[in-house]
C-alpha positions, 0 to 999 in steps of 0.5 A: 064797602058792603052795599045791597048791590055790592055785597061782600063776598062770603066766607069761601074757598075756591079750589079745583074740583074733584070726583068726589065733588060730583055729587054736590055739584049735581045739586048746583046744576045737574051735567057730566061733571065727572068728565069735565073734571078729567078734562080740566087738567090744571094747564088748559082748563080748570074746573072749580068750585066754590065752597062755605067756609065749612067746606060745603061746595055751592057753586062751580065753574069752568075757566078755558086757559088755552084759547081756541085757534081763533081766539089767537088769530086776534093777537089777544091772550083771552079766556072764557068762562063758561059754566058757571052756576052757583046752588039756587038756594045759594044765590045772591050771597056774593059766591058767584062773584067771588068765583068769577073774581078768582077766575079773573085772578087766574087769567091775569096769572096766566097773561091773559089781556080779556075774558070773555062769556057767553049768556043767554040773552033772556038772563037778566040777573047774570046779565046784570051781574057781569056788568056790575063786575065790569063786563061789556057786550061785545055781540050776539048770536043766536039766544046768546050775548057775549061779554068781555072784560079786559083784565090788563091794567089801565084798560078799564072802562075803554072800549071792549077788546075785539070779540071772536067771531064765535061762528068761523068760517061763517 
């Protein structure tokens, strides 16, 4: 049901990115795009963007598929997110949840039990938006938060899975 809160998701596309998107993706938020594409090599990360139905990239994404070492240590196949950012004009229209929602899809497909994210502390609106998709806080380090959502059936609304310790060694 389309509520204020719960907006329907728009008419979009998800893909991979390309070089030729480096430009439009400039304009969501300006980084190395055209390196963290060659990085993205499909398998153990993907890099993405969500786009109009007339094919206008207005957002993008990076899902990590191959956990780091430490992330394995706790026996739990979990992703992360990270970079996500939809054009500021963009905003608020159902494109970023959709781009998280494929992201989920994505992890699921590959046999992973969790996602998680870090975001800054003082991102109330993000903030808000993860939790409204079923995110919890798991802990915090320095100016960040870090989420997690368990993606296996059944699991939803018990506790968060373990959180990595984000600073090993430590």
């Amino acid at each position: 049901m389309e509520t204020a809160s719960n907006p329907r998701p728009p008419a979009h596309r998800i893909r991979d990115a390309v070089p030729e998107d480096v430009p439009a993706l400039d304009q969501c938020y300006p980084a190395d795009h055209a390196a963290r594409i060659r990085r993205a090599d499909g398998r153990n990360a993907r890099y993405l963007v969500v786009e109009t139905a007339a094919g206008e990239v207005v957002g993008f994404g990076r899902l990590t598929l191959d956990p780091p070492t430490w992330m394995g240590r706790q026996g739990n196949r979990a992703n992360f997110i990270n970079n996500l950012n939809v054009r500021e004009d963009m905003r608020g229209r159902g494109f970023g949840t959709a781009l998280i929602r494929a992201m989920e899809e994505m992890a699921r497909a590959a046999g992973c039990t969790a996602l998680h994210m870090g975001v800054k502390k003082d991102n109330e609106k993000v903030l808000s938006l993860y939790t409204r998709l079923g995110y919890q806080e798991c802990s915090r380090y320095g100016d960040r938060v870090l989420l997690v959502k368990r993606l296996a059936s059944g699991d939803h609304g018990k506790r968060p899975p373990e959180c990595p310790d984000v600073h090993p060694g430590r």
